[in-house]
N, CA, C and O atoms as a printed pandas DataFrame, in Angstrom:
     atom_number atom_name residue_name chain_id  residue_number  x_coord  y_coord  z_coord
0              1         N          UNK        A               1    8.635  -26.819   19.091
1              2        CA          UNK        A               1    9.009  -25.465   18.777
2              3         C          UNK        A               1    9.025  -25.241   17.269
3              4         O          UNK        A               1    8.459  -24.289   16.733
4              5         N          UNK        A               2    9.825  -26.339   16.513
5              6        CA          UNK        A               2    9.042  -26.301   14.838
6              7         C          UNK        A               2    8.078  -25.718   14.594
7              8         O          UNK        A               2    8.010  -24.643   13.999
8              9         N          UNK        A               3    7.159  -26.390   15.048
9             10        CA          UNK        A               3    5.712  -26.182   14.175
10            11         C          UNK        A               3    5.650  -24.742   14.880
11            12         O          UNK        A               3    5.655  -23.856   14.025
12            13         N          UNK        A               4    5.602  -24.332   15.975
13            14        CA          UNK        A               4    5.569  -23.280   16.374
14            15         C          UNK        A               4    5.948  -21.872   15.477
15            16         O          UNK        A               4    5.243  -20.877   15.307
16            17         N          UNK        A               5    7.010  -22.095   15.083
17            18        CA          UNK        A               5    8.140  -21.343   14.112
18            19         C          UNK        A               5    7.501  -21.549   12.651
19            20         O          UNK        A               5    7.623  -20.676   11.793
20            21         N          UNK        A               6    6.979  -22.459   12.472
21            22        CA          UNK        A               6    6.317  -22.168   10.841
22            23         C          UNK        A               6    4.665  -21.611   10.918
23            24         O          UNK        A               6    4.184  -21.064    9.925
24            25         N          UNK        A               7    4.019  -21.759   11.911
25            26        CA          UNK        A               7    3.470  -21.264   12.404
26            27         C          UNK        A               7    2.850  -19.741   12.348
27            28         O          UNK        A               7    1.750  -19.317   11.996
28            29         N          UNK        A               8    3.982  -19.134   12.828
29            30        CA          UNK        A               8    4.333  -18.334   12.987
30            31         C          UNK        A               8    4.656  -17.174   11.885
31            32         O          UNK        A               8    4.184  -16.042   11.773
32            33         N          UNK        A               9    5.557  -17.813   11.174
33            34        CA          UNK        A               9    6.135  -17.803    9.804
34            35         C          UNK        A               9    4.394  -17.741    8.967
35            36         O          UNK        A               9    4.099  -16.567    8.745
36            37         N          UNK        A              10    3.538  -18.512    8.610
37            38        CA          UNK        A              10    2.324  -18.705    8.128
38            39         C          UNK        A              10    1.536  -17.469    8.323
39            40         O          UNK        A              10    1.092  -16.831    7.369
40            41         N          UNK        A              11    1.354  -17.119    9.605
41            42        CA          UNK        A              11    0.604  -16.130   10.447
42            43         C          UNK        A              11    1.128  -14.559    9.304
43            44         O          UNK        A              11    0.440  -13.835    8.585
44            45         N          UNK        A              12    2.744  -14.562    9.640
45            46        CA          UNK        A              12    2.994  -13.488    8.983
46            47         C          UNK        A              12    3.316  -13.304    7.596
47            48         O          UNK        A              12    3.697  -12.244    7.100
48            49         N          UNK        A              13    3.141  -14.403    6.994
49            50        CA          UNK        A              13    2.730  -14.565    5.126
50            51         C          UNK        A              13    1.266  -13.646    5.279
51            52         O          UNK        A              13    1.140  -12.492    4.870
52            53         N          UNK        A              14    0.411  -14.295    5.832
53            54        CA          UNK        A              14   -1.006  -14.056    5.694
54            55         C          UNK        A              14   -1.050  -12.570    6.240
55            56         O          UNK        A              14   -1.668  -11.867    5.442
56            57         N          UNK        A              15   -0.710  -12.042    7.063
57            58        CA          UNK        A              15   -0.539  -10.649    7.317
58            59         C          UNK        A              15   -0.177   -9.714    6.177
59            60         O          UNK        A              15   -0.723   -8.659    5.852
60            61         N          UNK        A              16    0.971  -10.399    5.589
61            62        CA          UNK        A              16    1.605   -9.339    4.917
62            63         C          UNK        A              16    0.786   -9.604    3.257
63            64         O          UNK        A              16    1.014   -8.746    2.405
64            65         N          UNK        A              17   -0.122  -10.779    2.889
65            66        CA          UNK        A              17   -0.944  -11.012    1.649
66            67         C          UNK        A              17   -2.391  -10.366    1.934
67            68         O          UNK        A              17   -3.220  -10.310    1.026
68            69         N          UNK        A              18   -2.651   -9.910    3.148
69            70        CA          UNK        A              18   -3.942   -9.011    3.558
70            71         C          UNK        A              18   -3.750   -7.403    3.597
71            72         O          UNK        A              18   -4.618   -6.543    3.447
72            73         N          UNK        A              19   -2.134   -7.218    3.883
73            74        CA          UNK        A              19   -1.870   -5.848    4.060
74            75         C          UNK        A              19   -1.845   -5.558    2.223
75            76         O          UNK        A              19   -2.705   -4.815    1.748
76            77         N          UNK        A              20   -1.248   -5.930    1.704
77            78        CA          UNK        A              20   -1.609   -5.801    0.026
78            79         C          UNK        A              20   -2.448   -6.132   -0.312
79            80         O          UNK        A              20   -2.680   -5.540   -1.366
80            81         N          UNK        A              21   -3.445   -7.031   -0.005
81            82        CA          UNK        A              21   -4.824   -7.097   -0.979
82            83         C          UNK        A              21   -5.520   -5.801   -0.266
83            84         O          UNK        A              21   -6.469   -5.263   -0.836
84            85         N          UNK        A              22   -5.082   -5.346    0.880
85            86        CA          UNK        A              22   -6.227   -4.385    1.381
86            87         C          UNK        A              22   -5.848   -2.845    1.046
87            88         O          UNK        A              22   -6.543   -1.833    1.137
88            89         N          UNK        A              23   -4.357   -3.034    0.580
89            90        CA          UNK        A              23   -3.868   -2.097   -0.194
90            91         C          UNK        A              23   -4.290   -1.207   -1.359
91            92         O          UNK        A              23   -4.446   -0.005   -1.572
92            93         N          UNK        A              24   -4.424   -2.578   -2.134
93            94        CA          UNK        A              24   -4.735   -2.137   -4.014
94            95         C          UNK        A              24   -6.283   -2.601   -3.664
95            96         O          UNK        A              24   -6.747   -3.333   -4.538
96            97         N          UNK        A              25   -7.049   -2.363   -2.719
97            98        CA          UNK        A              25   -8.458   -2.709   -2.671
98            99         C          UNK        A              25   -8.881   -0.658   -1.915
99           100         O          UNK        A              25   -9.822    0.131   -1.836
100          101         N          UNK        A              26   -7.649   -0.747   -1.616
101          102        CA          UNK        A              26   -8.406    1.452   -1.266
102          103         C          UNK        A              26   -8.199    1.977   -2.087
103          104         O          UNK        A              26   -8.921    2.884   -2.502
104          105         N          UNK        A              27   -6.894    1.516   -2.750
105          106        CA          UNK        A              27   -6.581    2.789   -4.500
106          107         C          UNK        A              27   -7.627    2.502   -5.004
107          108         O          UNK        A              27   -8.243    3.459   -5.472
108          109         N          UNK        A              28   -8.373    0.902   -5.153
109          110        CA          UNK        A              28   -9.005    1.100   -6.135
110          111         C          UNK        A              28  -10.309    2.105   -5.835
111          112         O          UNK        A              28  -10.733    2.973   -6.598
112          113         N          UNK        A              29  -10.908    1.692   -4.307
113          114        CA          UNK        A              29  -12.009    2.447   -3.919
114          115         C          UNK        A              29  -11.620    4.280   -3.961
115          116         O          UNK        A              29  -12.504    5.131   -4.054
116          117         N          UNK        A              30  -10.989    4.415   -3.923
117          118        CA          UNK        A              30  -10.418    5.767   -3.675
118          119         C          UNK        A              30  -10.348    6.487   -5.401
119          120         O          UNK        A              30  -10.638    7.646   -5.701
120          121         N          UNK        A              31   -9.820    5.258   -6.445
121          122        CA          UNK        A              31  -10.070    6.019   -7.575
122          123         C          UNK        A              31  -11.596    6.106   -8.282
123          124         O          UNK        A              31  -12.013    6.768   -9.232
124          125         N          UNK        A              32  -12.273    5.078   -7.330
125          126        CA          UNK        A              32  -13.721    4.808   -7.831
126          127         C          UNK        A              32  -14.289    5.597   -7.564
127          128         O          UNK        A              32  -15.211    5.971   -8.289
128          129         N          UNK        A              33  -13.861    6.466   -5.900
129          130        CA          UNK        A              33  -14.683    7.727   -5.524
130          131         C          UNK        A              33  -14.087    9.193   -6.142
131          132         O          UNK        A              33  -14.839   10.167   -6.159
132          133         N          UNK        A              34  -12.677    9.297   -6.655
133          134        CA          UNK        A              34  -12.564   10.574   -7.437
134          135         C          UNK        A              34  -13.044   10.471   -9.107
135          136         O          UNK        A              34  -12.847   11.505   -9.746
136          137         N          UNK        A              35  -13.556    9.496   -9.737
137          138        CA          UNK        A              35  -14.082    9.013  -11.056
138          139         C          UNK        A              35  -12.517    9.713  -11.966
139          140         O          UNK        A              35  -11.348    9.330  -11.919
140          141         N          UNK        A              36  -13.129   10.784  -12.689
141          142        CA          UNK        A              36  -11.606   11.344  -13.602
142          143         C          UNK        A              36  -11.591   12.623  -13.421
143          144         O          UNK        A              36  -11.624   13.458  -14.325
144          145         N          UNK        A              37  -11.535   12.871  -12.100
145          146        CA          UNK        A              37  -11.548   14.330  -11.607
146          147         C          UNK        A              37   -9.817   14.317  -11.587
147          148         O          UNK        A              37   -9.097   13.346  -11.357
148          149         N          UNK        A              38   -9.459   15.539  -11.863
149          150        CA          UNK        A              38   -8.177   15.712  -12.231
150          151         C          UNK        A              38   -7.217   15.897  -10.761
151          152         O          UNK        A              38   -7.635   16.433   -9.735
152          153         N          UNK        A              39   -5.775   15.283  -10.962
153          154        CA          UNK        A              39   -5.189   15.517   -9.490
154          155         C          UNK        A              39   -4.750   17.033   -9.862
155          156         O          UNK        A              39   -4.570   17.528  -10.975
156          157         N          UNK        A              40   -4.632   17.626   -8.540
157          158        CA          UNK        A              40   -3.758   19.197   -8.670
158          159         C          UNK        A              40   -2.598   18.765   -8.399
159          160         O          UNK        A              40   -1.869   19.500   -9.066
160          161         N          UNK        A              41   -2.074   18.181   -7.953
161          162        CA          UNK        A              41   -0.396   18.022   -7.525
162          163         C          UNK        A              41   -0.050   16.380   -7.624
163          164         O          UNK        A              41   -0.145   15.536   -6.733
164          165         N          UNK        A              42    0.227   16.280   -8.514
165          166        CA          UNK        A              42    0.452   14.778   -9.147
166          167         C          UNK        A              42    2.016   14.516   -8.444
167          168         O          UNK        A              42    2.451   13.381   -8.251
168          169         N          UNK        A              43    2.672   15.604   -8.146
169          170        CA          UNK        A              43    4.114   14.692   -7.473
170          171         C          UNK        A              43    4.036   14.809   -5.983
171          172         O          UNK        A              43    4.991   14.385   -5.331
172          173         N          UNK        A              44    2.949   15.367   -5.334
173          174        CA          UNK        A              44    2.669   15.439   -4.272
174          175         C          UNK        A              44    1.553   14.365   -3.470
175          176         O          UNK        A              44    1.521   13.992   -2.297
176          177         N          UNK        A              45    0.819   14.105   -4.442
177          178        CA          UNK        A              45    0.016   12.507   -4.833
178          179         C          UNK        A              45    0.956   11.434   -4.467
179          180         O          UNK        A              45    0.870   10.727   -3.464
180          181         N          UNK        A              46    1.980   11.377   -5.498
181          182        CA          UNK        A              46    3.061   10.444   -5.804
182          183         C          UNK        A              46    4.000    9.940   -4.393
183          184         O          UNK        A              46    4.369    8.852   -3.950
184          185         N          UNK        A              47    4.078   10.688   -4.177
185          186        CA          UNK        A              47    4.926   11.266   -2.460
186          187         C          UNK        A              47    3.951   10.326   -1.677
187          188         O          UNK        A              47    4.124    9.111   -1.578
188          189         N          UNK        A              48    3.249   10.793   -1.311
189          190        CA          UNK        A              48    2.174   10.008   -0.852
190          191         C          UNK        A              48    1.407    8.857   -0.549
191          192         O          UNK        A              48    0.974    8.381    0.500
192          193         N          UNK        A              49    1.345    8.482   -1.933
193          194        CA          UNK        A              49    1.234    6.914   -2.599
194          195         C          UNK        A              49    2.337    5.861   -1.989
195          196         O          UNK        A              49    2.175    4.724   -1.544
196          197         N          UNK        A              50    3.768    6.831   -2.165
197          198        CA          UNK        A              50    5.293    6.214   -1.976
198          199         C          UNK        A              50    5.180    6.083   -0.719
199          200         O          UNK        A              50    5.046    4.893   -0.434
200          201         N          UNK        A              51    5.170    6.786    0.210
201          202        CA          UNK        A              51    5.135    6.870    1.655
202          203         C          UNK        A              51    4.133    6.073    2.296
203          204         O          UNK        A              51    4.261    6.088    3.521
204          205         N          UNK        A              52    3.059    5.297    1.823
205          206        CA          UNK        A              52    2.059    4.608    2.242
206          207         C          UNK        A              52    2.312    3.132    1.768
207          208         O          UNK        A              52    2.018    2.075    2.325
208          209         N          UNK        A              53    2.935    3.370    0.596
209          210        CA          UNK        A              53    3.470    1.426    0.536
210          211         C          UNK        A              53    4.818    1.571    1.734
211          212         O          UNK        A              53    4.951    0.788    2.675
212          213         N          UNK        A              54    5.866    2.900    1.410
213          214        CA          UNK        A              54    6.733    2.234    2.506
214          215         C          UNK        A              54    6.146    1.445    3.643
215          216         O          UNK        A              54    6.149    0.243    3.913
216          217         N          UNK        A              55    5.626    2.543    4.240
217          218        CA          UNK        A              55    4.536    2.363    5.740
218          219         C          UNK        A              55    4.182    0.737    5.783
219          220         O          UNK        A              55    4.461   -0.002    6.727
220          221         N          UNK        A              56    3.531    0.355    4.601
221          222        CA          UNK        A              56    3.281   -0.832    4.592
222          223         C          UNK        A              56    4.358   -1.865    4.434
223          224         O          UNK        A              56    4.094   -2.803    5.185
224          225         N          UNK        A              57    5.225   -2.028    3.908
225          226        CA          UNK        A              57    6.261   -2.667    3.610
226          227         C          UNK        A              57    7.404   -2.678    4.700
227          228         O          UNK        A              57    8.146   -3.660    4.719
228          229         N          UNK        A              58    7.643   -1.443    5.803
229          230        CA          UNK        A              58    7.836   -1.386    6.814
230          231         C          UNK        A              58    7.311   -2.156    7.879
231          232         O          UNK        A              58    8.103   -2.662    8.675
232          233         N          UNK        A              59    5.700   -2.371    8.055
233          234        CA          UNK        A              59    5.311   -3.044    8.659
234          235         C          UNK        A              59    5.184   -4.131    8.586
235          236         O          UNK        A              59    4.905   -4.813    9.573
236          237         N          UNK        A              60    5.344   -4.601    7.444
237          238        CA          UNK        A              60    5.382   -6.436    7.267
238          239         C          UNK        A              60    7.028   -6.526    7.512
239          240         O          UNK        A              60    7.211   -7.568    8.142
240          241         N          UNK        A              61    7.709   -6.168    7.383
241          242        CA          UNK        A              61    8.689   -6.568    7.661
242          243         C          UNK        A              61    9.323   -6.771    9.279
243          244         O          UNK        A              61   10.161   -7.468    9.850
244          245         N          UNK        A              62    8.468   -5.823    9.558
245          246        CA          UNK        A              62    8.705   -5.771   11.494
246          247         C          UNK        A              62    7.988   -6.888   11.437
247          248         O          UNK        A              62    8.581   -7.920   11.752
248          249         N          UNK        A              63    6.816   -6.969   11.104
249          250        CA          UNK        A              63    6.187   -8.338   11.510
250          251         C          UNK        A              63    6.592   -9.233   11.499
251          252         O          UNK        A              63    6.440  -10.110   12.349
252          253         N          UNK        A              64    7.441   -9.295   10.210
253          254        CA          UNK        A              64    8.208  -10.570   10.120
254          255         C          UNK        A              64    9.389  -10.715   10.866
255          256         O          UNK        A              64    9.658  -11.774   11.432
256          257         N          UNK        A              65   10.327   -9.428   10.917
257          258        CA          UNK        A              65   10.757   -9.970   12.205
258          259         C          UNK        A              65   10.836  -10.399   13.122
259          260         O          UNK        A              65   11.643  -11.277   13.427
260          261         N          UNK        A              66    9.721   -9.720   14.080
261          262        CA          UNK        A              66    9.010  -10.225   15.284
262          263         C          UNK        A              66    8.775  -11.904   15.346
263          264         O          UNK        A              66    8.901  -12.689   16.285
264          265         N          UNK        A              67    8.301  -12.149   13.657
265          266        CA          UNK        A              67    7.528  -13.725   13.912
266          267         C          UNK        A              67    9.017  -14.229   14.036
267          268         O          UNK        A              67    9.102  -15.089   14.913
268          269         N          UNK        A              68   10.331  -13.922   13.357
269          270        CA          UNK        A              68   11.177  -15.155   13.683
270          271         C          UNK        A              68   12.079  -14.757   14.826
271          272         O          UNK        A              68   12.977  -15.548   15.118
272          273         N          UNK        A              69   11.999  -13.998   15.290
273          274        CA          UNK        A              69   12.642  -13.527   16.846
274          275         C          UNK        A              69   11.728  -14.404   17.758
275          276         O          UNK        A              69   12.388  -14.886   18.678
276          277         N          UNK        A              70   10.510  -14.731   17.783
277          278        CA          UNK        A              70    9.513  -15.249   18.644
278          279         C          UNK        A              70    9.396  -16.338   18.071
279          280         O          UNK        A              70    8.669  -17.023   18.791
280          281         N          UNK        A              71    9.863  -17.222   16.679
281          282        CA          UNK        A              71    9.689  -18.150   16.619
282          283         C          UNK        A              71   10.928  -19.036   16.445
283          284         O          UNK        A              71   10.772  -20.255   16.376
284          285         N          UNK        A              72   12.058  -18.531   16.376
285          286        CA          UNK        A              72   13.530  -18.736   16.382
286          287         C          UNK        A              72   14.216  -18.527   17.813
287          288         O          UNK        A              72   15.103  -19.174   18.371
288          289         N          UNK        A              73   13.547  -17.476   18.184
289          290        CA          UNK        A              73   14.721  -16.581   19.337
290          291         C          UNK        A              73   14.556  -17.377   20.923
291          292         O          UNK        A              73   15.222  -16.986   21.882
């Protein structure tokens, strides 16, 4: 059940180091496709931006729960 549990644990490192590289890999594509075209609503952008790392940071963390409920529980 150890190895199981680090395992596990491993699985959701690597989840949550793919959900951020795949992160700062769309801003970047995303600023590559607006070049220096100007934002109209920069705190509405911002909002946005904020609400999409939560999202993400939300989800690694369920994940990680999940892995030690299923690898602990």
């Amino acid at each position: 059940m150890r190895g199981d549990g680090l395992l596990i644990l491993g699985l959701a490192a690597l989840a949550v180091y793919t959900g951020l590289y795949w992160e700062s890999a769309r801003r970047a594509a995303a600023d590559m496709a607006l070049g220096h075209r100007r934002v109209l609503a920069p705190r509405r952008t911002a909002a946005a931006e904020r609400a999409q790392a939560l999202m993400s940071a939300g989800v690694a963390a369920l994940a990680l729960a999940l892995a030690l409920v299923a690898g602990f529980g």
